[in-house]
C-alpha positions as CSV (number, residue, x, y, z in Angstrom):
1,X,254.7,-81.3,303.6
2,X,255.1,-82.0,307.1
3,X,254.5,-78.6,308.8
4,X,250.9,-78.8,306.2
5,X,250.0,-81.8,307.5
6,X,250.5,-80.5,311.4
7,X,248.0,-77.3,310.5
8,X,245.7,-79.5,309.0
9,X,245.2,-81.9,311.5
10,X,243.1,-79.4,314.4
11,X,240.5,-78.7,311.3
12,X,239.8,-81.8,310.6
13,X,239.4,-82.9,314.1
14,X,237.4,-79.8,315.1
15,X,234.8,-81.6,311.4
16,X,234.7,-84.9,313.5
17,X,233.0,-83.2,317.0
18,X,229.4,-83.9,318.5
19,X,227.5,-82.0,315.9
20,X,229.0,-84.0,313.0
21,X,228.0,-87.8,314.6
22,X,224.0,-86.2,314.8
23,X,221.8,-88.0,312.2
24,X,220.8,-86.5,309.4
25,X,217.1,-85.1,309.6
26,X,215.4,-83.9,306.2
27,X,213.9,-80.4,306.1
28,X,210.4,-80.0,307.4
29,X,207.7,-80.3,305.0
30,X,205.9,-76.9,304.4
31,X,202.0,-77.0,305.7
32,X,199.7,-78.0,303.6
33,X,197.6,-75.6,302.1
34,X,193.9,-75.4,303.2
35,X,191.5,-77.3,300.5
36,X,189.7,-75.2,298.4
37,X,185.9,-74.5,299.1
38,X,183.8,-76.6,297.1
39,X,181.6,-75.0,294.8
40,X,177.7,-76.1,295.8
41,X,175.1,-76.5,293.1
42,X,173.5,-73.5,293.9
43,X,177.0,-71.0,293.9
44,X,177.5,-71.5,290.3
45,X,174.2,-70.4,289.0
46,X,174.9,-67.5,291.3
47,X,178.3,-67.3,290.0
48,X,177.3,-67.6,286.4
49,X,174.3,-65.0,286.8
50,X,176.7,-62.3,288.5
51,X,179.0,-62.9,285.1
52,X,176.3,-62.2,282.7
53,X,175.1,-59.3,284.7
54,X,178.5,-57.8,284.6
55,X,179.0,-57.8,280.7
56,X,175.2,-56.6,280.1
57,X,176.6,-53.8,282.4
58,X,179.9,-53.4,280.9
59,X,178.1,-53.4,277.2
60,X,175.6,-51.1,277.9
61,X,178.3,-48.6,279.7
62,X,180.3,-48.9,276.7
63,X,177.5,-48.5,274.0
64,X,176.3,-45.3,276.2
65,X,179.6,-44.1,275.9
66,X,180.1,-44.3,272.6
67,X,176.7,-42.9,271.5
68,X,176.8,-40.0,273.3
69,X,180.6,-39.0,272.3
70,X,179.5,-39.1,269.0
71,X,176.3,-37.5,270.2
72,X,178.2,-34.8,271.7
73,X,180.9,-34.3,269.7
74,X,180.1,-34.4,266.4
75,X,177.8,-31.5,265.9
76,X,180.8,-29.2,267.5
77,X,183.2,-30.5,265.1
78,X,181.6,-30.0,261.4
79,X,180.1,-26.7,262.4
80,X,181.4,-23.9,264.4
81,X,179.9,-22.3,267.7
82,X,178.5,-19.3,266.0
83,X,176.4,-21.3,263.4
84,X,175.7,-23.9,265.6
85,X,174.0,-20.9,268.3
86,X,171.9,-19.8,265.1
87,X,170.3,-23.7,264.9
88,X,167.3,-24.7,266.7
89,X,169.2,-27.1,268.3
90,X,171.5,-24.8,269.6
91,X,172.8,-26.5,272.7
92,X,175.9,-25.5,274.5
93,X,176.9,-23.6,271.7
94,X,174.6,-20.4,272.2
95,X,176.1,-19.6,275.5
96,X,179.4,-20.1,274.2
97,X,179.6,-18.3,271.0
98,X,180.0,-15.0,272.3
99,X,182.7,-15.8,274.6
100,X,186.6,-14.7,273.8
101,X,188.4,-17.3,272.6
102,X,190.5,-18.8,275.4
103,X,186.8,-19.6,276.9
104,X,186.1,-21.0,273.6
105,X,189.6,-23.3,273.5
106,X,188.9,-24.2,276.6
107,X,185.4,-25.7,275.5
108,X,186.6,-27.3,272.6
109,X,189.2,-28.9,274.5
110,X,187.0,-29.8,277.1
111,X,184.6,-31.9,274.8
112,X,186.9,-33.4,272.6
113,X,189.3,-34.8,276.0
114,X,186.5,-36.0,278.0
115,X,185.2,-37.9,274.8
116,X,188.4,-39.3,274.1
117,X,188.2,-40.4,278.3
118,X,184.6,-41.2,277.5
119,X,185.6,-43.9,274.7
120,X,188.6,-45.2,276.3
121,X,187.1,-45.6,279.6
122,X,185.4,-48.6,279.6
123,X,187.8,-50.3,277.8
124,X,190.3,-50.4,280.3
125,X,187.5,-52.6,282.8
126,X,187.4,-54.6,280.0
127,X,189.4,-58.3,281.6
128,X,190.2,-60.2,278.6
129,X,192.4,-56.9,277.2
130,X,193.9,-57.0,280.5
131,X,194.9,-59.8,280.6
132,X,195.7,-60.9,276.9
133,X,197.0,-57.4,275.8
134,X,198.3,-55.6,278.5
135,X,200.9,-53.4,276.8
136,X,197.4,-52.5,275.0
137,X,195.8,-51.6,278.2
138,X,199.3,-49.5,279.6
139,X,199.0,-47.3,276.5
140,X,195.3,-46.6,276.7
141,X,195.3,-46.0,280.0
142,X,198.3,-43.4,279.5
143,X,196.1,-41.8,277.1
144,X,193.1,-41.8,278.7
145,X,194.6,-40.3,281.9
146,X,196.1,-37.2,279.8
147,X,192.8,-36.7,278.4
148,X,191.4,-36.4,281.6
149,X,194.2,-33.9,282.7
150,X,193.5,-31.4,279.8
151,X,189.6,-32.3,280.1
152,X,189.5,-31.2,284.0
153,X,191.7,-28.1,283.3
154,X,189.6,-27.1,280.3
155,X,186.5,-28.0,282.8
156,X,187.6,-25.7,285.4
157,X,188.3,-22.5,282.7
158,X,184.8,-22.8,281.4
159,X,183.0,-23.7,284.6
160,X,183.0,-20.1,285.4
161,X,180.7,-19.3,282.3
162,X,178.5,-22.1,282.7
163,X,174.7,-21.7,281.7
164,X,173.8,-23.0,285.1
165,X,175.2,-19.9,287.1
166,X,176.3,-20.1,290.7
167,X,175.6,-24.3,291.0
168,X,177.1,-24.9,287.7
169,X,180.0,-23.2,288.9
170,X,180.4,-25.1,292.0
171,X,178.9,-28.2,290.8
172,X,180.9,-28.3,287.6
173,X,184.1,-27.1,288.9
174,X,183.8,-29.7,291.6
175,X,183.7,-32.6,289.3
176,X,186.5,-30.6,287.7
177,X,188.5,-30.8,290.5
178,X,187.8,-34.6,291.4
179,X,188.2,-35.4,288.4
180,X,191.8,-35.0,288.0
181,X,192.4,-35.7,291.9
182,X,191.0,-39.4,291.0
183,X,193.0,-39.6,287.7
184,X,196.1,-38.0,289.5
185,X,195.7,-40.9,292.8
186,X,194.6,-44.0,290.2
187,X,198.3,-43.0,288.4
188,X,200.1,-42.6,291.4
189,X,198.4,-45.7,292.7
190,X,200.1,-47.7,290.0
191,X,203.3,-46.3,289.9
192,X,203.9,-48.3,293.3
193,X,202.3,-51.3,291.9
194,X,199.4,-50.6,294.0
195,X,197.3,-52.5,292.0
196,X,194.0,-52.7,294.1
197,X,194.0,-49.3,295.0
198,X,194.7,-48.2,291.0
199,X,192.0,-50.1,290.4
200,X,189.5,-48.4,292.8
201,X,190.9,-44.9,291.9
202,X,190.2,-45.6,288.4
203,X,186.6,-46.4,288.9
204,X,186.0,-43.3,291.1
205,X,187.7,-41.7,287.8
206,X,185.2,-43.3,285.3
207,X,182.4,-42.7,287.7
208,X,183.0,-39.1,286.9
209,X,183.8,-39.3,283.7
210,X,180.5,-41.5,283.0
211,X,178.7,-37.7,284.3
212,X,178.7,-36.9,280.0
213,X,176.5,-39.5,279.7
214,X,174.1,-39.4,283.0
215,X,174.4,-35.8,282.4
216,X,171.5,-36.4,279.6
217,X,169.9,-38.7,281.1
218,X,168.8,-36.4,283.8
219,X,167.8,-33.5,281.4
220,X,164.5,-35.2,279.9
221,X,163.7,-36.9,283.0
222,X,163.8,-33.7,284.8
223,X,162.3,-32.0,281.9
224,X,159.8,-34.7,281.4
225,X,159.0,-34.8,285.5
226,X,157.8,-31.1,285.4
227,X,155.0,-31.5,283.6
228,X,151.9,-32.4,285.9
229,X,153.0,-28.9,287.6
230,X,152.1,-27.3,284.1
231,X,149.3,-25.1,284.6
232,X,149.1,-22.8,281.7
233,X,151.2,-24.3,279.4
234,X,154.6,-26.0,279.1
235,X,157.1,-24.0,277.8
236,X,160.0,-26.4,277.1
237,X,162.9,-23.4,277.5
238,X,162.0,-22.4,281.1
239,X,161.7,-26.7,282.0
240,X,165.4,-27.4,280.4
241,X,166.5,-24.3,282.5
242,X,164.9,-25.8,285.6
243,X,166.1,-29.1,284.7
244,X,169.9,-28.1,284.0
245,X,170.0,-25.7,287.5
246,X,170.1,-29.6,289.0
247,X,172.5,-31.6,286.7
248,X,175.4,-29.7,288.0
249,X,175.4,-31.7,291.1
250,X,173.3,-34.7,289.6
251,X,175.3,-35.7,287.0
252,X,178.1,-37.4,289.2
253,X,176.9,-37.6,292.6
254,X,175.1,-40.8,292.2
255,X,177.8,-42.1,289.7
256,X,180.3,-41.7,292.8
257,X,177.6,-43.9,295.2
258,X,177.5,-46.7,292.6
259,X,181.3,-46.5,292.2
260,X,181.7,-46.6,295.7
261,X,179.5,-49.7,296.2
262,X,180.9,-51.2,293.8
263,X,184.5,-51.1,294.7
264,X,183.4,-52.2,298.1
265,X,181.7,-55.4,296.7
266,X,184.5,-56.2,294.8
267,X,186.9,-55.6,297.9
268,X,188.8,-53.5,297.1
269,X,190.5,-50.1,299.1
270,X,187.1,-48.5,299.7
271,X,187.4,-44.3,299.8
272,X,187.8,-44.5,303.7
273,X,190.4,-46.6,303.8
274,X,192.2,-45.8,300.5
275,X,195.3,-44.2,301.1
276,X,195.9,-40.8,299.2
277,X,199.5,-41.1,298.8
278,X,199.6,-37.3,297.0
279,X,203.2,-36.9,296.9
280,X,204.2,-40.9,296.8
């Protein structure tokens, strides 16, 4: 007992020094945070007229969508390519028919992917799934970005044979190509919980995707456009060939503009500063 009591005895002197006669200070409060900026009478009308906007938008992208999916693939799955090149309404199908049948696989998967991308697409901008059902938006968004994998593959077999010739084969297999680079980034984007970036890659992604659908909105404008320069009659099969020698090329350039302003207004990682992140 007595040799405990000596060892003790420096400790508890050592408690009992300068520090320990200090008064006690409470912690420093953190800083305050700045005050939010009021919202004038004239932001929220702003506010509330960007909102609407954005669903009319959002509605009208998804209605597009849907129509021409069905509008596209539909005819190429209750008929096959050879009776479908025999129609008057022929299509894609005449210049397909009489390829071999990897060309033809590659078509079929072509269409029915970038529909399935086509559908699903706008549902993933969609907020309220987001945010309510996000497991919901995981698993489209896994499904959508594997449809655009076989999609762009399939798109790059077939852009060779393209009715378009030397610009459909560029133009095409371009979109092809940044096609999956923008699926491949918006997935690796994600995977490091790069949210803002995801989110920018995926729009580049739609953007392109969207090219099914602005794709035929160009072909009767063009169509339409050439005929003051009819003299001698307007023979409708020469004006779509004119008219599809530009959609190559026309079909998703713009798309990428808007998508591009658009991520910029938003502020998000605009396609200058985005980092690529190939291999992350």
């Amino acid at each position: 007992m007595t040799t405990a009591s000596r060892h003790d005895a420096p400790a508890q002197h050592a408690s009992d020094g300068p520090a320990a006669s200090l008064p006690h200070r409470p912690p420093l409060a953190p800083p305050a945070a700045p005050p939010a900026a009021p919202v004038t009478a004239a932001a929220a009308p702003r506010a509330a007229k960007a909102s609407i906007g954005t669903r009319i938008a959002w509605t009208w992208v998804l209605l597009s969508s849907l129509g021409i999916a069905a509008f596209a693939l539909v005819p190429y799955l209750t008929a096959s390519l050879r009776d479908l090149a025999d129609s008057p309404t022929a299509g894609l199908a005449a210049g397909y028919a009489a390829q071999p049948w990897p060309i033809q696989l590659a078509f079929y998967a072509h269409i029915v992917a970038g529909g399935l991308a086509l559908v699903l697409g706008p549902l993933q901008f969609w907020r309220g799934l987001r945010v309510r059902w996000p497991r919901v938006h995981r698993w489209i968004g896994r499904v959508g970005l594997v449809a655009i994998g076989v999609g762009g593959v399939a798109g790059l077999v077939i852009a060779p044979v393209n009715d378009a010739g030397l610009v459909g084969l560029f133009g095409f297999g371009a979109l092809a190509v940044l096609w999956l680079t923008t699926g491949w980034l918006g997935y690796r984007a994600i995977r490091r919980r790069d949210v803002a970036s995801h989110r920018a890659w995926m729009m580049r992604s739609f953007a392109l995707t969207y090219a099914a659908v602005t794709l035929r909105v160009w072909l009767p404008l063009l169509i339409l456009a050439q005929l003051p320069f009819a003299a001698t009659g307007f023979e409708i099969d020469a004006a779509f060939a004119n008219a599809y020698a530009a959609v190559p090329f026309l079909c998703w350039l713009p798309n990428l503009v808007v998508a591009e302003w658009l991520i910029a207004r938003r502020g998000l990682p605009t396609f200058w500063r985005a980092p690529l992140a190939l291999g992350a």
